[in-house]
BABA-850647 format. One record per residue (C-alpha): chain; residue in three letters; x, y, z; residue number from 1. Coordinates in steps of 0.25 Angstrom, whole numbers, plus 2048, in hexadecimal, padded with zeros to 3 digits. Layout:
// residues N
SITE  ch  aa  east  north  up  i
SITE  A  Ala  X  Y  Z  NUM
...
***
This chain:
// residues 464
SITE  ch  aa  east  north  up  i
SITE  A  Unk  4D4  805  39C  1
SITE  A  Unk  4D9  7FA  3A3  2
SITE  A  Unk  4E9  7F6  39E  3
SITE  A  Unk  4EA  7EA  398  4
SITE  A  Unk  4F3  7DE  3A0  5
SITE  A  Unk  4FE  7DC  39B  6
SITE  A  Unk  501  7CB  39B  7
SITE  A  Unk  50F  7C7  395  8
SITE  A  Unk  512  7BB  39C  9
SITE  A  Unk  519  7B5  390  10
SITE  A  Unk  521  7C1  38E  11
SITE  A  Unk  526  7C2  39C  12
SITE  A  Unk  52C  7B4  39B  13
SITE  A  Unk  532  7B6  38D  14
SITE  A  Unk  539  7C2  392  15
SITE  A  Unk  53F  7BC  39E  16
SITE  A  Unk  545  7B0  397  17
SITE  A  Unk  54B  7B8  38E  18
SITE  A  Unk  551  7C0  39A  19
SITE  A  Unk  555  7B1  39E  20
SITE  A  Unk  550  7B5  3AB  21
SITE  A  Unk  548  7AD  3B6  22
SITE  A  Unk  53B  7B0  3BA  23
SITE  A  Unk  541  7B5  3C9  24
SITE  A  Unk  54C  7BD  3C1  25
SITE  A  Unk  543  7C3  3B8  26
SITE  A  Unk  536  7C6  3C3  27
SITE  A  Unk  542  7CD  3CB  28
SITE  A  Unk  547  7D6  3C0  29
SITE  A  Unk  537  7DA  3BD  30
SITE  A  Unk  534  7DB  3CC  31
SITE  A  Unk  52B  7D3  3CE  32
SITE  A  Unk  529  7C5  3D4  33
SITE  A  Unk  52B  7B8  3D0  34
SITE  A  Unk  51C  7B5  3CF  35
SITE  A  Unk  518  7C1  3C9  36
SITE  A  Unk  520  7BE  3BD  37
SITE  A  Unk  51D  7B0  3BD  38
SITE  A  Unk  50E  7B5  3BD  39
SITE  A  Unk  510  7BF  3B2  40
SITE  A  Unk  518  7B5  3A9  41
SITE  A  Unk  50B  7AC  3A9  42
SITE  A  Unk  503  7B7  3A6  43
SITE  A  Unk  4FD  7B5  3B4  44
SITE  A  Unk  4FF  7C5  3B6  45
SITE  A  Unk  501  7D1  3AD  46
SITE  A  Unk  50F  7D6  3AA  47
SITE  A  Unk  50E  7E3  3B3  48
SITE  A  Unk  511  7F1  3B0  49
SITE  A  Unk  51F  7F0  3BB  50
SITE  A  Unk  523  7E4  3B3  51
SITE  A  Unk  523  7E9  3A4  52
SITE  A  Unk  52B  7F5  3AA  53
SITE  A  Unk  535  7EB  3B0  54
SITE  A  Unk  535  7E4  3A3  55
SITE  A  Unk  539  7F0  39D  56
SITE  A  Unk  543  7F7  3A7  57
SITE  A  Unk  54A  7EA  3AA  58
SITE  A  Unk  54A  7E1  39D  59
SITE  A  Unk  548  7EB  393  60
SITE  A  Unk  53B  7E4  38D  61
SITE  A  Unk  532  7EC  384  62
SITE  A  Unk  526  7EA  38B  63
SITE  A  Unk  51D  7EE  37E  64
SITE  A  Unk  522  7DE  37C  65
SITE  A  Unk  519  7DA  389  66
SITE  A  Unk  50D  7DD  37E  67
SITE  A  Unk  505  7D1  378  68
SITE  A  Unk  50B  7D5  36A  69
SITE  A  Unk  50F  7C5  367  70
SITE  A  Unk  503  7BF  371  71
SITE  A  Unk  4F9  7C7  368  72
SITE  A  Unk  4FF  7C0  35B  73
SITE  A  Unk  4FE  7B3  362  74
SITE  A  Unk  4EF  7B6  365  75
SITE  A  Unk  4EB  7BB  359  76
SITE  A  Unk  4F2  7AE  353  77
SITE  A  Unk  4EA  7A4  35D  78
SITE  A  Unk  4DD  7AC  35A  79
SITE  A  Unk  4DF  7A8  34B  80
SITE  A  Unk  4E3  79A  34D  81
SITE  A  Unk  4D6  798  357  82
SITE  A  Unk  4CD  79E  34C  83
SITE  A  Unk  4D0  78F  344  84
SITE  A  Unk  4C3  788  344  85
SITE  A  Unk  4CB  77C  34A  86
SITE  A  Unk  4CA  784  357  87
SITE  A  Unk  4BB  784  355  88
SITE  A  Unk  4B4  78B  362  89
SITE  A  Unk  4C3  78A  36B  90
SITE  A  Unk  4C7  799  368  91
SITE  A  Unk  4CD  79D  375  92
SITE  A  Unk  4C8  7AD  37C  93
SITE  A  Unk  4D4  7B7  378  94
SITE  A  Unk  4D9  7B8  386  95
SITE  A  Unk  4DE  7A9  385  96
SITE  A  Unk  4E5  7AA  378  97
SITE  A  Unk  4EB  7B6  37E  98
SITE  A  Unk  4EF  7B0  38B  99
SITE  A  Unk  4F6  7A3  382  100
SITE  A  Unk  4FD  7AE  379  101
SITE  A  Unk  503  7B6  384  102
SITE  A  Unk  506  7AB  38D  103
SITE  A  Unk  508  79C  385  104
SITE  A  Unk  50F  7A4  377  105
SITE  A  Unk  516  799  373  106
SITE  A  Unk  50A  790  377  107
SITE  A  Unk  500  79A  36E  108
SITE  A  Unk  50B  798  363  109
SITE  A  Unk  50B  789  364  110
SITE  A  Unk  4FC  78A  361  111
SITE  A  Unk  4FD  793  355  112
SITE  A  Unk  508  78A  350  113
SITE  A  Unk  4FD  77F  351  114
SITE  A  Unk  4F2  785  34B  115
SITE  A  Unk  4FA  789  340  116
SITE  A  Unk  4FE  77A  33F  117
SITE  A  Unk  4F0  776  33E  118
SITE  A  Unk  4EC  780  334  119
SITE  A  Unk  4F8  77D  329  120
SITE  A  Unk  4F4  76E  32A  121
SITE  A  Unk  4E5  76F  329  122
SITE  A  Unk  4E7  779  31D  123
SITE  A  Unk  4F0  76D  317  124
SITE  A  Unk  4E4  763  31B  125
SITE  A  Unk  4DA  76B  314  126
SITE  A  Unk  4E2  76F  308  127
SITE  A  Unk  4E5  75F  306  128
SITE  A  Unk  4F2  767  302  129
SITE  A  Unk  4FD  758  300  130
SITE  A  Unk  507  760  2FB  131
SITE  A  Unk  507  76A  307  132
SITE  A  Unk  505  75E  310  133
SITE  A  Unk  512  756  30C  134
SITE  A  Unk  51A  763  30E  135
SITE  A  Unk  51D  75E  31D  136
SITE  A  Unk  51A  76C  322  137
SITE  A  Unk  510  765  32B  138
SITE  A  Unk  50B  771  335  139
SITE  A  Unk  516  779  338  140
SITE  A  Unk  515  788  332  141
SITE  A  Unk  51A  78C  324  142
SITE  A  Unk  527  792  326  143
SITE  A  Unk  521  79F  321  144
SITE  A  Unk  517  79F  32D  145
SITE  A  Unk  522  79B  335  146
SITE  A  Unk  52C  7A5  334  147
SITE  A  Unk  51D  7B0  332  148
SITE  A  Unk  51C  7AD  340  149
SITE  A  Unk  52A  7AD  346  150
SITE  A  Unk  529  7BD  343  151
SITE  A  Unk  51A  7BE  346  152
SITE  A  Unk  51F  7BB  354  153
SITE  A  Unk  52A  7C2  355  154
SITE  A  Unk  524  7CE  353  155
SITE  A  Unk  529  7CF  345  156
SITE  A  Unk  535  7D7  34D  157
SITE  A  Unk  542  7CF  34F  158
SITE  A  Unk  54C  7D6  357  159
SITE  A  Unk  55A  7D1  354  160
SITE  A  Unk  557  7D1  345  161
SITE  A  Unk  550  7DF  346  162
SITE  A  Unk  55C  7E6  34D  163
SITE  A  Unk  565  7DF  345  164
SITE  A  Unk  55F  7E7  339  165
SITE  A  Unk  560  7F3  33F  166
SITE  A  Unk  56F  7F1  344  167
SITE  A  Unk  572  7EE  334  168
SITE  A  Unk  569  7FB  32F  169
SITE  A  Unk  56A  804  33C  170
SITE  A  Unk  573  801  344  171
SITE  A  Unk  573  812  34B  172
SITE  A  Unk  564  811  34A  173
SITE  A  Unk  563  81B  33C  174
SITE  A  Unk  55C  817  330  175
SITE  A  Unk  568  816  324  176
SITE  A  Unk  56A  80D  317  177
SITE  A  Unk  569  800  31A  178
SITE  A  Unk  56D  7FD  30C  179
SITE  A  Unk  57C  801  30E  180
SITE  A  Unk  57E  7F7  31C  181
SITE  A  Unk  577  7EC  314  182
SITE  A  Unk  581  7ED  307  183
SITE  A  Unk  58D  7ED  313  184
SITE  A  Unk  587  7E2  318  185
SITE  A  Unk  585  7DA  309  186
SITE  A  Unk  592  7DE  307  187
SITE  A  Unk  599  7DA  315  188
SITE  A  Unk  595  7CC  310  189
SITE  A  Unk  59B  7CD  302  190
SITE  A  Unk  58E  7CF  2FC  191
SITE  A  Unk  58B  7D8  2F0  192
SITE  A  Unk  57E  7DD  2EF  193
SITE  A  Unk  578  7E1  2DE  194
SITE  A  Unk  56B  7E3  2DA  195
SITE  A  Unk  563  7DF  2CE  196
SITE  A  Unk  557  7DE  2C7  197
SITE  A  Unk  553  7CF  2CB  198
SITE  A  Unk  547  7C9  2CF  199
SITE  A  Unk  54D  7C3  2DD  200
SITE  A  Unk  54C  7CF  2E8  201
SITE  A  Unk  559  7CA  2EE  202
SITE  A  Unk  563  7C0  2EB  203
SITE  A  Unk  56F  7BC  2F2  204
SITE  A  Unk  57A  7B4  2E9  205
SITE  A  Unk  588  7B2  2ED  206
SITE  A  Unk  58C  7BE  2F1  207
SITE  A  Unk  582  7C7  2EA  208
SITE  A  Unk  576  7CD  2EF  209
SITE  A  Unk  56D  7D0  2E4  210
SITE  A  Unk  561  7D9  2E6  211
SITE  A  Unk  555  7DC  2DC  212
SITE  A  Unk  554  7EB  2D6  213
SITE  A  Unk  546  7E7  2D4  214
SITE  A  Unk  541  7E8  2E2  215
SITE  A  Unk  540  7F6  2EA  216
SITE  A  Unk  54C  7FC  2F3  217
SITE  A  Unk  545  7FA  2FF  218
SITE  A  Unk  545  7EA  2FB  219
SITE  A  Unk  552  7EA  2F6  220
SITE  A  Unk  558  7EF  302  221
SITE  A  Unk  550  7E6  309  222
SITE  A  Unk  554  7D9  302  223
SITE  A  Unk  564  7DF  306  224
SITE  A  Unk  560  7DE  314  225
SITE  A  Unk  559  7D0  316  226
SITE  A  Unk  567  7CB  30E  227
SITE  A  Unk  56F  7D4  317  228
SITE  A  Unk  567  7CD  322  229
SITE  A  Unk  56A  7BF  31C  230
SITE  A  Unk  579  7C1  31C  231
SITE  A  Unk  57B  7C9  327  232
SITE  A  Unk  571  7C6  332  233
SITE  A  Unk  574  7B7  330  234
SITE  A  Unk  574  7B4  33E  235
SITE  A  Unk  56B  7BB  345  236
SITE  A  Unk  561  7B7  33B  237
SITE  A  Unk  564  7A8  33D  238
SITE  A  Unk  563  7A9  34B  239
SITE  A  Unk  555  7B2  34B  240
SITE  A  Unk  551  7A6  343  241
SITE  A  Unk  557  79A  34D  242
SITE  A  Unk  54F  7A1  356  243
SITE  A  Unk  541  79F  34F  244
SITE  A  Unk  543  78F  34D  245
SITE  A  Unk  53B  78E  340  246
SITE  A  Unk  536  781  33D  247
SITE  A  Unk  53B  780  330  248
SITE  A  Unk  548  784  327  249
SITE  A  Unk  53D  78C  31E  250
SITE  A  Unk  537  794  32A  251
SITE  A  Unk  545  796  32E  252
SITE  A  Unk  549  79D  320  253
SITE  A  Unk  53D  7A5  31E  254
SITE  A  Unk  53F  7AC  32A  255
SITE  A  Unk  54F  7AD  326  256
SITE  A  Unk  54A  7B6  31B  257
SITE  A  Unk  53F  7BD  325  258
SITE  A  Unk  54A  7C1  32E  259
SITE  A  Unk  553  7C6  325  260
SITE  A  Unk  547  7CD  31E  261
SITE  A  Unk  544  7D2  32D  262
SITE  A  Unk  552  7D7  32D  263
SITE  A  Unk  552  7DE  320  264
SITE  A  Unk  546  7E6  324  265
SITE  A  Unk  54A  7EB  331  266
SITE  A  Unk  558  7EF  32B  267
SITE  A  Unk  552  7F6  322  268
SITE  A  Unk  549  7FF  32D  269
SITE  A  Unk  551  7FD  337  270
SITE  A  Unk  549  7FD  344  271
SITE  A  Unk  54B  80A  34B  272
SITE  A  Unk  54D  812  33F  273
SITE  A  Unk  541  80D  33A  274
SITE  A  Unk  539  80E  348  275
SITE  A  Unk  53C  81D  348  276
SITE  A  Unk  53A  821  33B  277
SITE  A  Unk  52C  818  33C  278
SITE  A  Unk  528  821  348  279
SITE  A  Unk  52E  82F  341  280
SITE  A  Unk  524  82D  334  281
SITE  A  Unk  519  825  33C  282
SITE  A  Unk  51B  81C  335  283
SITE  A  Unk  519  81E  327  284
SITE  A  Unk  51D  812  31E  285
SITE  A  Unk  520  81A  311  286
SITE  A  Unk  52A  825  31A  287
SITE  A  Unk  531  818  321  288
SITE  A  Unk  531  811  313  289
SITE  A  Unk  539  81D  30C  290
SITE  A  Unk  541  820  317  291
SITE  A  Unk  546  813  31A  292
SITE  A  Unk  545  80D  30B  293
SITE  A  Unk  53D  802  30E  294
SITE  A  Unk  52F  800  309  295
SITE  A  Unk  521  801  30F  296
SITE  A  Unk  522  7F1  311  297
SITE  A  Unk  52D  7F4  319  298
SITE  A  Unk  52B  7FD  321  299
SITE  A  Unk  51C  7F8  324  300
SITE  A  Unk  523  7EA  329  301
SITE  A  Unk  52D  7F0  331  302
SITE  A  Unk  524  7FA  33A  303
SITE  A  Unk  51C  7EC  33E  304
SITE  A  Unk  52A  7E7  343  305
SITE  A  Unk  52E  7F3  34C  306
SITE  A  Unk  52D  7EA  359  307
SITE  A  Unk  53A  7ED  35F  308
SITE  A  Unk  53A  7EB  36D  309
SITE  A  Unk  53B  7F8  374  310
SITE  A  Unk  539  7FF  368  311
SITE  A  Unk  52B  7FA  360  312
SITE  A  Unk  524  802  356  313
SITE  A  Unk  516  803  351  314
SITE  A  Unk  512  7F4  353  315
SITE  A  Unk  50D  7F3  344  316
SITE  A  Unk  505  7E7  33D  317
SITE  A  Unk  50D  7E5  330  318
SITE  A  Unk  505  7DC  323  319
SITE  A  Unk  508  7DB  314  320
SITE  A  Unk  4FE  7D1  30C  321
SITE  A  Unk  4FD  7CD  2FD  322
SITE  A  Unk  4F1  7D1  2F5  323
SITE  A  Unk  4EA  7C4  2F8  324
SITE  A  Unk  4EA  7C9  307  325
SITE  A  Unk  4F4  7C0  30C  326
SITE  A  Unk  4FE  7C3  317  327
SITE  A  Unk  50B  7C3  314  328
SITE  A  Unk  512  7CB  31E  329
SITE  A  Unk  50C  7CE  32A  330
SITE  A  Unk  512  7D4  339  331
SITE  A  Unk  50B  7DB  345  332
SITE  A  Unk  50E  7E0  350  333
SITE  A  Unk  500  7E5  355  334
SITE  A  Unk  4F4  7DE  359  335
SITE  A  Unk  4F0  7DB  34B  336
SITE  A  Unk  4F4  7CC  349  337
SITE  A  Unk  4F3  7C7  33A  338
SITE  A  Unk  4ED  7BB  336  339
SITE  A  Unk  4F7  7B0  336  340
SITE  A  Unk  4F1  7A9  329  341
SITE  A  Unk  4E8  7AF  31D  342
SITE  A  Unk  4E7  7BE  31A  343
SITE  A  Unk  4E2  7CC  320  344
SITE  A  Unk  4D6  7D2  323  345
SITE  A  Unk  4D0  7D7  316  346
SITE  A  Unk  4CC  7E2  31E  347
SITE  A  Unk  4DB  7E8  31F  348
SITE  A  Unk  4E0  7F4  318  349
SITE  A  Unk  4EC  7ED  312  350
SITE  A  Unk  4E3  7E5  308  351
SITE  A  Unk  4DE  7F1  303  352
SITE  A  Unk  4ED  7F5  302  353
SITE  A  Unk  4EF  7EE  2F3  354
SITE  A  Unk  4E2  7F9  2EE  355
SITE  A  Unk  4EC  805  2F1  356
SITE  A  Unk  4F8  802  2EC  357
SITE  A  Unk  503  80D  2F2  358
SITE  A  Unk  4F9  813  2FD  359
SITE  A  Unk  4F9  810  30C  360
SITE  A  Unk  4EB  80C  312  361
SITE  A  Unk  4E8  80F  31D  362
SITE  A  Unk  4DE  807  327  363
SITE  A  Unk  4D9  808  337  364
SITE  A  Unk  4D5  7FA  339  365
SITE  A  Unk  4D0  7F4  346  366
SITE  A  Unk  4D1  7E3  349  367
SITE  A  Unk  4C7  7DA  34F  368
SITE  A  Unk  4CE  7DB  35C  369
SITE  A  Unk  4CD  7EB  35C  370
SITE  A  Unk  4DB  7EE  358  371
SITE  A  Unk  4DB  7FC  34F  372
SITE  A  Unk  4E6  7FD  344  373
SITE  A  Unk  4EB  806  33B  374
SITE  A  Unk  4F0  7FE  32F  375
SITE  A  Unk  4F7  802  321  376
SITE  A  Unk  4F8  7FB  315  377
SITE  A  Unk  4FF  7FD  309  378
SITE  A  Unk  500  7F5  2FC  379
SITE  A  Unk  50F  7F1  2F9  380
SITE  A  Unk  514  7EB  2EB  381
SITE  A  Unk  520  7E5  2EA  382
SITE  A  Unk  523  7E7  2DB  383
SITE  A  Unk  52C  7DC  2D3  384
SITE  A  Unk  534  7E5  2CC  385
SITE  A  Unk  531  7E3  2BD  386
SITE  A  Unk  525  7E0  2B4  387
SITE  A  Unk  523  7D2  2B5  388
SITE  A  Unk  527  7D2  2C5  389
SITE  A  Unk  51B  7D0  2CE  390
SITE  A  Unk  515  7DA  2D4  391
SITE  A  Unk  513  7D5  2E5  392
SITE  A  Unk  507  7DE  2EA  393
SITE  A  Unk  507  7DE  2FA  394
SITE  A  Unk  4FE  7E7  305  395
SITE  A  Unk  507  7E9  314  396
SITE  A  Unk  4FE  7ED  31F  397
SITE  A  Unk  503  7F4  32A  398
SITE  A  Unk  4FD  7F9  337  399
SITE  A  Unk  4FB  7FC  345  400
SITE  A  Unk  4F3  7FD  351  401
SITE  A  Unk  4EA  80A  34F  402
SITE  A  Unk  4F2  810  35C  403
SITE  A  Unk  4FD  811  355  404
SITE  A  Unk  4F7  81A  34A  405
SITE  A  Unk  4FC  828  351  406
SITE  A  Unk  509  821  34C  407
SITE  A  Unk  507  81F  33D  408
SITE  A  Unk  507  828  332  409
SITE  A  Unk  4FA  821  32B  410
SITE  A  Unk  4F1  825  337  411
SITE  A  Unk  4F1  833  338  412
SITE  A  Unk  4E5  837  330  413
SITE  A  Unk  4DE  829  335  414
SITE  A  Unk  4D2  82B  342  415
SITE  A  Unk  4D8  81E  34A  416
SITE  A  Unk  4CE  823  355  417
SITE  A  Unk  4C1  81F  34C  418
SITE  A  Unk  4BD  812  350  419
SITE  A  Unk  4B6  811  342  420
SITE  A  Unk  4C1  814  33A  421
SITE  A  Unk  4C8  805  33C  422
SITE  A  Unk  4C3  7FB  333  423
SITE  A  Unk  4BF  7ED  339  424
SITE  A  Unk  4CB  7E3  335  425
SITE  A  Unk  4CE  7D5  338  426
SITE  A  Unk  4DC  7CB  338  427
SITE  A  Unk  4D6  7C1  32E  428
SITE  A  Unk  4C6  7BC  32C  429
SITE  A  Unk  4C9  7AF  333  430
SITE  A  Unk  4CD  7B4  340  431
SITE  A  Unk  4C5  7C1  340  432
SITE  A  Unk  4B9  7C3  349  433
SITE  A  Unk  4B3  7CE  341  434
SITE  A  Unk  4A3  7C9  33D  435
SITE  A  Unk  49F  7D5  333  436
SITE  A  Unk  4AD  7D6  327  437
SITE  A  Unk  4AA  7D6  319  438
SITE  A  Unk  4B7  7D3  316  439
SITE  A  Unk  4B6  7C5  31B  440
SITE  A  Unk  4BB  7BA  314  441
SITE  A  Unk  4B9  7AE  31F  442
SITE  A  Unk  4B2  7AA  32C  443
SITE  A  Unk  4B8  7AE  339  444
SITE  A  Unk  4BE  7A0  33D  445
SITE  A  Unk  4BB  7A2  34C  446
SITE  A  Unk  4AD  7A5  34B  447
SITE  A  Unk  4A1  79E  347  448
SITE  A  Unk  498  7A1  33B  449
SITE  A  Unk  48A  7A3  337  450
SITE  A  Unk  485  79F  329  451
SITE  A  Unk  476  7A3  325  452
SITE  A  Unk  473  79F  317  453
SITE  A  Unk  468  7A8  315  454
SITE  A  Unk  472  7B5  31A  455
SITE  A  Unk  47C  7BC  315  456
SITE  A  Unk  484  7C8  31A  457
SITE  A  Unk  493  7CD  317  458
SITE  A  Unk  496  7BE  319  459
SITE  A  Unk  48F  7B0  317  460
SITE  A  Unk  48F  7AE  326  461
SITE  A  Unk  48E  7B4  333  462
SITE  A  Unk  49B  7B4  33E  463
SITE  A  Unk  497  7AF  34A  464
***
């Protein structure tokens, strides 16, 4: 089987100016010439093999960050986009949107940012929505999809921030109680910490820090960390948030509470304490839950952020969705790309999740592109801690690519090599190319459609 080029032009020039050098200094260091590297920075040639060693033996760099891991994002993002009937007939072949992603990002970006422009005003338009119209958010993005974005991109791993953590909580690299260094800290800053039965989670008030005994330990530990992250990571949050030049003081805040959120969750599973013990027990959620004291929402959102450099885990998908089927949370560091608006395949496992309350399901799935996962689902509920508290039911999917699976304890009885054993899935019914689903609830945007009155099979048209 041939190998498969490996073009990473826009990488290349990323890396050298963060290095500050010039293009001379850095073909030099790499050992090669000028025009080579000026050929491999326009994607003219592939990045060769004697090159990714150089890169590194000499910088360091984890080539594994030479993959398309953010390019395939942006290409599964333009596909969708290019699917709007306002493109009509103009969807380009997968090799151009590939060649824009890896080579023009901030160009691809731009577009995206566009479309999405045009979409929030013609939903306005076509609502007739006044009120929504004299709000003045003309066509930026909401600040929730604002700062969605801003960790989509990042590979929903932040370094600085992540480290941070784990200096708090591990600073020798052993797992102990987090608890103990988050009171010192509380208490460095003059701040007493009491709990009590109240309906707010956490509430800071003068110098008090109150914490609901209504809600589990895992999220009471975690709400003492996102305020010990508040208080004590001040700076390194406002400059992580200086960095990201939201458009507006409400994007800005939001991400505030996502990064100190960010922060409480990595403290609480430190990185390598957590990348080891994820290894040890193959990664079985219920063993890292109970020896960490976190819960299987926890761990689940924190495997799909292992992306350290140099030292990556599984790279996992991670969702959670509410029982109408919309997203609510949703990361992935593999192939598989959620749709950026509207809900899931109905074909997924994590649906089927709310059916079997307390049980893992299991499911081998394959997508339209040919991809294989293995994915878990599991329903959570988040209990409100007295009779007339609601009740919030949620479903978290978690998953991998199917090459993976020797690594996970939820495939060991599971025949991955059986070809019939994957269901058929898709992202969402408007950009999925699959003709023959039961399960669909509307037309394939990009593809043309046959209606014959005096026909009718699983659907009342035919996909072109």
């Amino acid at each position: 089987m041939a190998t498969q080029k490996l073009y990473a032009g826009a990488k290349l020039r990323e890396t050298r100016a963060r290095l500050g050098l010039t293009q001379k200094a850095f073909a030099t260091k790499l050992g090669v010439s000028l025009p080579y590297l000026n050929q491999m920075e326009n994607n003219h040639r592939p990045v060769s093999a004697a090159v990714v060693l150089a890169l590194a033996g000499e910088f360091g760099l984890d080539v594994t960050e030479l993959s398309a891991g953010d390019a395939e994002r942006l290409v599964s993002d333009m596909r969708e986009a290019l699917a709007d009937p306002v493109f009509a007939d103009t969807m380009p072949p997968l090799a151009d949107l590939r060649l824009a992603a890896s080579n023009a990002p901030v160009l691809a970006r731009a577009f995206l940012e566009l479309h999405r422009a045009y979409r929030q005003n013609h939903e306005r338009l076509a609502s007739l929505d006044e009120a929504l119209g004299r709000e003045g958010g003309g066509s930026r993005a909401s600040p929730w999809e604002e700062v969605r974005d801003f960790f989509h991109y990042c590979d929903n791993y932040l370094d600085a921030v992540d480290r941070a953590a784990e200096r708090f909580a591990s600073p020798d690299g052993t797992l102990t109680d987090v608890s103990k260094p988050a009171r010192a800290a509380l208490s460095a800053q003059g701040i007493t910490l009491r709990l009590s039965d109240t309906e707010e989670v956490r509430s800071l008030a003068g110098k008090v820090l109150t914490l609901s005994t209504r809600t589990s330990g895992p999220t009471q530990r975690f709400q003492l960390l996102h305020q010990v992250a508040l208080l004590t990571q001040r700076d390194l949050i406002e400059a992580t948030l200086d960095l990201a030049r939201f458009q507006s003081e409400a994007a800005r805040s939001i991400a505030k509470i996502g990064l100190a959120n960010y922060f409480a969750g990595a403290a609480m599973l430190p990185y390598r304490a957590f990348l080891a013990a994820a290894q040890e027990t193959r990664h079985d959620l219920e063993r890292l839950a109970d020896r960490f004291g976190a819960s299987i929402e926890q761990v689940a959102h924190r495997l799909s952020t292992l992306q350290r450099p140099g030292m990556k885990g599984i790279p996992f998908f991670f969702v959670r969705v509410d029982q109408a089927g919309t997203i609510t949370k949703r990361h992935s560091a593999t192939r598989l790309q959620f749709a950026r608006f509207g809900g899931a395949c109905p074909l997924w496992n994590v649906h089927q999740a709310f059916e079997t309350p307390g049980r893992f399901l299991r499911q081998l799935a394959e997508t339209p592109d040919g991809v294989r996962y293995l994915s878990l689902a599991r329903d959570i509920s988040k209990p409100g801690g007295s009779f007339q508290a609601p009740v919030r039911r949620y479903a978290i999917g978690l998953g991998c690519e199917v090459s993976h699976a020797r690594d996970l304890v939820y495939a060991d009885d599971l025949d991955v090599t059986n070809a019939r054993a994957f269901e058929a899935i898709g992202i969402s019914c408007r950009i999925c190319d699959r003709t023959e689903c039961h399960q669909r609830s509307v037309p394939p945007l990009e593809r043309k459609l046959r209606v014959d009155p005096n026909r009718r099979g699983l659907l009342p048209y035919e996909i072109g």
